[in-house]
N, C-alpha and C positions, 0 to 999 in steps of 0.2 A: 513448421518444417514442410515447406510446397513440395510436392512430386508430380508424379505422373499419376499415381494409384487415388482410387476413389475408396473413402474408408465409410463403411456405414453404420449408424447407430440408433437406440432406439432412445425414445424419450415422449411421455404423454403431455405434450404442446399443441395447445389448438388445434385440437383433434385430428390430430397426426401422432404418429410411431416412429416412422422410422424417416431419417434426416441421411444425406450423405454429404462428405465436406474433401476435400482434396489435403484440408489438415490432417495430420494423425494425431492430433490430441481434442480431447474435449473438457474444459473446466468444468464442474458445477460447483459453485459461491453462493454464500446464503449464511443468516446470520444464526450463531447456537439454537439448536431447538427450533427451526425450518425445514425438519424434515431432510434433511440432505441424504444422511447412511439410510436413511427408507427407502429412496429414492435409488440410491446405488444397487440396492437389494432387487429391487424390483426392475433395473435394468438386467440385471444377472439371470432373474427369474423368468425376464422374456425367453431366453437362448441358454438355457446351463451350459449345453455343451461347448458354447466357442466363447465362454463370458468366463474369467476368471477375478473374482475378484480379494481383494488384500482387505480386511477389516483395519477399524480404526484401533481395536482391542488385539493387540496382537503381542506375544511374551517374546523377549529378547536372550534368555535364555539357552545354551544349550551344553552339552560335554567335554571332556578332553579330547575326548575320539569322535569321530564320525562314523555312523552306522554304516556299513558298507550293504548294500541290497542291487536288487538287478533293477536295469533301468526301467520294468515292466510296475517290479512292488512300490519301488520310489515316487513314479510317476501319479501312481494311484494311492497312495498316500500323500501326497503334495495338495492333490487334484480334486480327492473325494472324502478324505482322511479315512483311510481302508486300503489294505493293501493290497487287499482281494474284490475283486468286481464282479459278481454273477450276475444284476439289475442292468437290463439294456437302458432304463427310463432313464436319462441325463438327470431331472430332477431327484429321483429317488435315490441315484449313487449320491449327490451331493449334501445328501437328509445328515450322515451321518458327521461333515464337517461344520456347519451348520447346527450341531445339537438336534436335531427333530426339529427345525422351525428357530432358533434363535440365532434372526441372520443378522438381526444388529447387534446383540449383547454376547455371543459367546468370543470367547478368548481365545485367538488364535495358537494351537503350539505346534507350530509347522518347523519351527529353525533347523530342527534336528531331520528333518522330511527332505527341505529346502535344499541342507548342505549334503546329504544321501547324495539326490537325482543330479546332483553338480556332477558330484565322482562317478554317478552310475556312467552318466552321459560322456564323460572323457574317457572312462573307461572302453564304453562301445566302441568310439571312434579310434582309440587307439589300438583295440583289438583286432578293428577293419581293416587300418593300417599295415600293422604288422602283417595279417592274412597277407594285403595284397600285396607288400613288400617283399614278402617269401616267394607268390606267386609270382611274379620280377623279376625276381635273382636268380630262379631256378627257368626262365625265360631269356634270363641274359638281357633283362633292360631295364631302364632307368628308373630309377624309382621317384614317385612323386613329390611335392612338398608337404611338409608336416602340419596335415590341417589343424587350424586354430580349434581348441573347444571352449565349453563355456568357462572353462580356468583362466583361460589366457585372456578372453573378453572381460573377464571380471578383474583383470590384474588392469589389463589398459584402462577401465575405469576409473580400478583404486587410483590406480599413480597419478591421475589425472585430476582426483581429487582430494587425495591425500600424499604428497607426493615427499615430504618427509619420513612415511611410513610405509613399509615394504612389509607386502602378507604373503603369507605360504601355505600352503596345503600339504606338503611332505607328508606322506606317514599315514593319509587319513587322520591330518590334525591339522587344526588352522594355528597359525602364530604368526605374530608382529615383529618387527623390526624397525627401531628408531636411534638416529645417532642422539645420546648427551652431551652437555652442554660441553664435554670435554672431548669431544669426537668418540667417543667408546660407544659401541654396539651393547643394544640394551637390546633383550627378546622377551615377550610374556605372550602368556599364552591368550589365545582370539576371546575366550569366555570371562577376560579382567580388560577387555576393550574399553572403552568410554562406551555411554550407547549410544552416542552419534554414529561411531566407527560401527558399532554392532548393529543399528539399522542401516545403516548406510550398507552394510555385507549381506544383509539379508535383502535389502528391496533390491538391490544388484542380479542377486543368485533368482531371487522371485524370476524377475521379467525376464532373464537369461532361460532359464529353465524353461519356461512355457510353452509349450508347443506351436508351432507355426500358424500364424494368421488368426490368432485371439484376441478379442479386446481385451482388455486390464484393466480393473477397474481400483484404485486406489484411496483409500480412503484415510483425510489427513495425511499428504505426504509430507507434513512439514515436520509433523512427531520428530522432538530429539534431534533435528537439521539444524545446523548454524546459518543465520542467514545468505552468508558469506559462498554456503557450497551450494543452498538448496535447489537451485534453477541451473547450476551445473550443474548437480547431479542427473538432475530427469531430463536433462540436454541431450546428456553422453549417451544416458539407455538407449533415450528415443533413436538417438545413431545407430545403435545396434541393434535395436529390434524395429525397422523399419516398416517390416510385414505386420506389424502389433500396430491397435490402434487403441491408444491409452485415454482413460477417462480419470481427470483427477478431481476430488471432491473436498474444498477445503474452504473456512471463513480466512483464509488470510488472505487479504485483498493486494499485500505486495507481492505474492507468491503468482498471485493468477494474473496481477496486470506485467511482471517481468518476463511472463513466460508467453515468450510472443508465437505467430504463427499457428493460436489454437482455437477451435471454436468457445464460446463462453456461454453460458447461460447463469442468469440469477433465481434462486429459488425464494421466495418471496413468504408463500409461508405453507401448511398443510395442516387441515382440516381433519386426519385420521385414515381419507378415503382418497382424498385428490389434492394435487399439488397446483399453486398459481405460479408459473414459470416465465419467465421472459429472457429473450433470447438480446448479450448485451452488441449494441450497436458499434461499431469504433468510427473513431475519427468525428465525433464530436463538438469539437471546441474546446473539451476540459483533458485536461490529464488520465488516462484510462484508471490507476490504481484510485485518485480523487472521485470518479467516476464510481468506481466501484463503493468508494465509502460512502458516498453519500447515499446511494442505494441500500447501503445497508444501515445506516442510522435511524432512517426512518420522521428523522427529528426536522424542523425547520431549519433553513441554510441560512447563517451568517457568513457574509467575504469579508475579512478586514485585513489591516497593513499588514505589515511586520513578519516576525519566525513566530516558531511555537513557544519560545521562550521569552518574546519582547513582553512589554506591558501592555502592548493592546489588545495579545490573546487572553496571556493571565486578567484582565480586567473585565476584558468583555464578556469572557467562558465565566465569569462567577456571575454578574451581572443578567446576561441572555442566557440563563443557565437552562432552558428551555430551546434552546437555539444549536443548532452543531456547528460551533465558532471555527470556521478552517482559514487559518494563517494564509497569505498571498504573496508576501514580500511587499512592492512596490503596490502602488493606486492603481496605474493600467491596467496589472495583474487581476485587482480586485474587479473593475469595470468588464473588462474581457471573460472573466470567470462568473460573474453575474449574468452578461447577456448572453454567455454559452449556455448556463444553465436553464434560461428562460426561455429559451430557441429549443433546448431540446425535448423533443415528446415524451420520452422515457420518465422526466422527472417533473411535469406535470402535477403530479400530483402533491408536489411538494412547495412552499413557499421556499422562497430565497431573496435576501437583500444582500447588498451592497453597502459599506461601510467606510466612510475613510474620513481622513484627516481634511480641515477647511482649509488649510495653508494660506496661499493667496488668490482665492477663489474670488471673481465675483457674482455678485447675485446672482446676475444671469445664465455664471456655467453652475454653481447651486441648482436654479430651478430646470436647465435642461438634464440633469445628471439625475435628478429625483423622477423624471420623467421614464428613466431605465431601469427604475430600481435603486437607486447609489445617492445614499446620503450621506450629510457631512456631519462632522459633530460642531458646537456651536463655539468652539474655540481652535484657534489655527493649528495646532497639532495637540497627540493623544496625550503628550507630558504636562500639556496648561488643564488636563481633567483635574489632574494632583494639585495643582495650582488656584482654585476656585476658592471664592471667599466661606464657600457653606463648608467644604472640606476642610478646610484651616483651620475653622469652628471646631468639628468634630477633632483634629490630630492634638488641636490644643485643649480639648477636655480632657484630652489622654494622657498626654505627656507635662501639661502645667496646668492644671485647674483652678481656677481664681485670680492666674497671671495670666492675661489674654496679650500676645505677641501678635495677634492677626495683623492691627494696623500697621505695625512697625514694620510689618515683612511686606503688604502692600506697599507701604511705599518705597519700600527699599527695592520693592518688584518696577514699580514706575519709576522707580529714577534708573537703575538700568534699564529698562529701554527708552529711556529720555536717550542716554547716552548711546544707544544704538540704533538709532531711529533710520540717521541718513541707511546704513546699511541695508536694514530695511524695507525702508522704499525701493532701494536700488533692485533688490529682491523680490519685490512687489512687480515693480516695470519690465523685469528680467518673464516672469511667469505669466504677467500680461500678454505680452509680446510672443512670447512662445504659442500661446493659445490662442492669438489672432492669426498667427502662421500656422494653426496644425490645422484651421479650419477654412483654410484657400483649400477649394477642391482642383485638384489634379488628375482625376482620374479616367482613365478612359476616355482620354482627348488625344488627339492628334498635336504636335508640333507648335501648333499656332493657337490652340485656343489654349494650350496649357501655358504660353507665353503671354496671353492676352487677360487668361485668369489670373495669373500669377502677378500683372499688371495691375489690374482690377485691385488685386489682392491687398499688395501695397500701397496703393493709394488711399485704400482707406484703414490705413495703421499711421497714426501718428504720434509721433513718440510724445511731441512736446503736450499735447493734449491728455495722456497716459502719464505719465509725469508730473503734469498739474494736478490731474484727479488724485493719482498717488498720495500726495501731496499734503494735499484738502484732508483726506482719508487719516491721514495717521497724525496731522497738525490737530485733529481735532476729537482724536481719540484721544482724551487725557482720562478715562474713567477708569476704575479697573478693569471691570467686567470689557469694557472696549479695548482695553489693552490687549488680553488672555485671545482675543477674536484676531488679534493682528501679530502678537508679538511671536514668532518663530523660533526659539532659541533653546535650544535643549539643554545649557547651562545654568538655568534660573533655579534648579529645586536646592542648589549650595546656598539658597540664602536661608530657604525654610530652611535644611539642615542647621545652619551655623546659627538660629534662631530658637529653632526646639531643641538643640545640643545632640541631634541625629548626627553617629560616628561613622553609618553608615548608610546604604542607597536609600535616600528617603521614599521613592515609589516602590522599592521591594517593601518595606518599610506598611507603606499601606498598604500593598497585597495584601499581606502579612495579618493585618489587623480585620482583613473581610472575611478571616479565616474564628474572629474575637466576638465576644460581644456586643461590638459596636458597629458589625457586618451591614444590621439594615442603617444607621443611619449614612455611613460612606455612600452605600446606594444612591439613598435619597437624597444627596448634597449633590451625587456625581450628575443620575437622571436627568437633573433641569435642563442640560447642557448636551442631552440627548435627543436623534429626532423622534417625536411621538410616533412617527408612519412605526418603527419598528416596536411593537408592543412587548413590554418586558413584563 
């Protein structure tokens, strides 16, 4: 959220303190047990007085009634957990919320404090009102508009994010309202809430209440948030407490890469005494939340096709189980995501390949692609792994032992693609052709020389030449293992199925079975067919 105001905070990074950013948020990301709430604690302990912070231990908890007190006792119960303040020392008032020193493990039980200083604070203001309203009318003039307090601010929130449900404070009591399925008003009382609704009311009323121009420091704001509201909720606050500059500390990496417009830092790890911190870069090459996981895995970077559910993740995540396997969709994806990550400094210290399918690759885009990182498997896509004569071996010791079907399904494997061949090629000369065209340079030329390259270009594409090789290529691939390199077709595994009497997906099927005892031999059939640069 850009402005005009400069927000400043502290933080022990390259020996430096204190940072200023025109964001009013700052993440700190790091994975369990990195020191993060240490870290929060000892931003608070720089400044007690203007540093507020929210623990990650905190009770949801509170009555029927609201405690009614004055805005003075509220305040310093909220603030210092004591209602009474005679210690000037910022630190020493804040000793007793804290426990004497337990700033990461004590239990927050502020709810009942929290929803106090709400009513203290509307109460003021509406007292001030009325004062000056009388003083008006006994003046003979106009009276002002009815300023907003933190009630009405925390209702434009709710609606805003619960908007089926309507809350109240009547009475010094909170309570809900929701229509049922049948339009009838249903009311329960605030304290039989979901805890979503009950944190969501309490980190509300927190940053509502706090006094003007404090940071906040929040720790795990995701507690009990449904994905759905979580980066709206800390949207809406930040709307409202603009003079606040909020510090949120959390491992969830979609929470910190959706919540845009904030500073981010990674906390890396902490030694007892000092934290390794890095401050995260944007704009990249990779996706920021992607970004952020890889940083925090720690582990070797795999790129490969597909979603998280296709078989090249489930294959490859058991297989590279050493490897942090991250899904890409498409090849370009995987490419692009390879050479972003090798481009960037931050992850350095990290290996990362590239993975994909050989389709109709020739050798020569093979050995330039290797050259980036990005290898192929040694069969035209990741469904001919399931397909390989050593895996066959293995599913038919499982499923028929002493009846070997292997041969019968080879060849039943080559004669459909006997009978798909033309198509094939045609497929072959289609992705040739593409990749003689994607590598005319056009760039950065003027009018004429991109008309002269593009001439260039063409002239040395020739179809009929591409087409005989084609040709050559699949006319004399009659072997299996040469088939499995060429043949494309994701309908082949219906014949193992109708062979080993599989009723159902026969590669879920072998997933299925690297979960069995026969996990290492799948490996070691599937391997051969793997490039060695990626060591498993």
């Amino acid at each position: 959220m850009n402005n005009s105001k400069e927000y400043k905070y502290k933080l022990p990074l390259n020996g430096q303190t204190e940072y200023s950013t025109s964001n009013n948020s700052l993440i700190i990301i790091g994975a369990n047990g990195s020191g993060k709430s240490k870290l929060g604690a000892w931003i608070e302990q720089q400044d007690m007085e203007n540093v507020h912070r929210i623990g990650a231990q905190r009770s949801l908890n509170f009555g029927d009634f609201i405690e009614l007190k004055s805005r003075e006792q509220a305040e310093n119960s909220l603030l210092y957990g004591v209602d009474n303040i005679e210690n000037n020392n910022s630190y020493r008032k804040k000793l007793v919320r804290w426990d004497y020193g337990e700033f990461t493990t004590k239990l927050l039980n502020d709810y009942r404090d929290v929803l106090s200083l709400m009513i203290a604070i509307k109460n003021q203001i509406h007292d001030k009102y009325i004062k000056e309203c009388k003083e008006k009318e006994k003046n003979k003039q106009e009276y002002d508009k009815v300023p907003d307090t933190v009630i009405d601010k925390l209702i434009r929130i709710w609606n805003n994010i619960f908007p089926q449900r309507e809350i109240d404070f009547t009475d010094a009591k909170v309570t809900t309202k929701l229509k049922n399925a049948v339009g009838d008003i249903i009311s329960y009382k605030g304290k039989e809430m979901s805890d979503g609704e009950r944190v969501a009311l309490y980190l509300i009323a927190q940053c509502l209440c706090i006094p003007e121009n404090k940071t906040i420091i929040i720790d795990e704001p995701e507690i009990h948030l449904h994905r759905s509201i979580m980066n709206k909720l800390w949207t809406e606050i930040e709307k409202e407490r603009k003079d606040c500059f909020f510090i949120y500390i959390t491992h969830d990496t979609q929470f910190a890469a959706n919540h845009k417009n904030a500073d981010k830092v990674w906390v890396k790890e902490y030694d007892g005494e000092n934290w390794k911190i890095e401050k995260i870069e944007q704009n990249n090459g990779l996706p920021e939340q992607l970004l952020l996981d890889i940083m925090g895995s720690r582990k070797k970077v795999l790129f490969v096709e597909g979603t998280a559910e296709s078989y090249d993740t489930q294959l490859y995540s058991v297989i590279y189980k050493d490897y942090y396997v991250i899904p890409c969709g498409g090849c370009s994806s995987v490419i692009n995501f390879t050479k972003a990550m090798k481009d960037n400094a931050q992850l350095h210290h990290l290996e990362c390949y590239g993975l994909i399918d050989r389709d109709y690759r020739t050798e020569e885009e093979i050995e330039s692609l290797k050259a980036k990182g990005i290898y192929t498997i040694d069969v035209a896509e990741v469904e001919n792994l399931f397909l390989v004569e050593e895996l066959l071996l293995v599913i038919n010791d499982i499923l028929s032992p002493g009846d070997s079907k292997v041969e019968n399904i080879k060849n039943k494997i080559i004669e459909f693609y006997q009978s798909q061949k033309d198509t094939q090629i045609c497929k072959a000369i289609v992705a040739e052709l593409k990749h003689k065209l994607s590598t005319i340079d056009i760039n950065k030329k003027g009018k004429e020389q991109v008309k002269q390259a593009l001439k260039d270009g063409f002239r040395d594409i020739s179809f009929d030449s591409i087409k005989e090789e084609k040709q050559n290529i699949f006319d004399l691939s009659t072997e299996y293992k040469e088939v499995l390199k060429l043949f494309n077709q994701k309908r082949v595994s219906h014949i193992v199925m109708g062979n080993f009497g599989i009723k159902k997906d026969y590669e879920q099927f072998v997933i299925g079975q690297l979960q069995g005892d026969k996990s290492e031999n799948i490996i070691e059939a599937i391997k051969k067919y793997l490039p060695n640069e990626i060591k498993i």
